[in-house]
C-alpha positions as CSV (number, residue, x, y, z in Angstrom):
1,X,-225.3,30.6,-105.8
2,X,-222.4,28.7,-104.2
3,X,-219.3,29.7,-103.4
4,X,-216.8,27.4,-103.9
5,X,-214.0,29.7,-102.7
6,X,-215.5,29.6,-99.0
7,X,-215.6,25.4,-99.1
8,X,-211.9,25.6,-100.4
9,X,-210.8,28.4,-98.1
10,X,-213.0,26.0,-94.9
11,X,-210.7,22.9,-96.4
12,X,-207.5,25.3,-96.0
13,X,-208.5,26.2,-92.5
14,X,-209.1,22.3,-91.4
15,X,-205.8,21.6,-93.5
16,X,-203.9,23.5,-91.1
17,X,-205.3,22.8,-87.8
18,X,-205.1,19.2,-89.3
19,X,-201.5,19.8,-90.1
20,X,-200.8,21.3,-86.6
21,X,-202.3,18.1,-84.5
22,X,-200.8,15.8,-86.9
23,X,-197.5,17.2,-88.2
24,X,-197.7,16.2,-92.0
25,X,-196.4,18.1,-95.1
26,X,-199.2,19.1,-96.8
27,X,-198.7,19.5,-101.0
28,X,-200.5,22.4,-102.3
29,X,-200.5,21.2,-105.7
30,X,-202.2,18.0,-104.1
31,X,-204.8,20.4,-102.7
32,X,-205.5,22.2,-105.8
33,X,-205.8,19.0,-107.2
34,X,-208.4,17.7,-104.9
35,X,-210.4,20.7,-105.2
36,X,-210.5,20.7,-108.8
37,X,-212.1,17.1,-108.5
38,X,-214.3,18.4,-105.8
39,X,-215.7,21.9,-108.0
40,X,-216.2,19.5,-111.3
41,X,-217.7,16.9,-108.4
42,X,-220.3,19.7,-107.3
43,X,-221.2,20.6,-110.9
């Protein structure tokens, strides 16, 4: 089956190389948030 561990840890990755060519502050309740959405999204 999936994994949606490896999309989220992918998203964490592209978060921070995101984060390091455009300096933002990055909310990781936001995140968890958005990935919530995104597992009940894949169901």
């Amino acid at each position: 089956g999936r994994t949606p561990s490896l999309w989220f840890s992918l998203c964490l990755l592209f978060i921070e190389h995101w984060s390091q060519v455009y300096p933002i502050h990055v909310d990781p309740s936001r995140i968890l948030f958005y990935h919530s959405k995104f597992i009940t999204w894949r169901r």
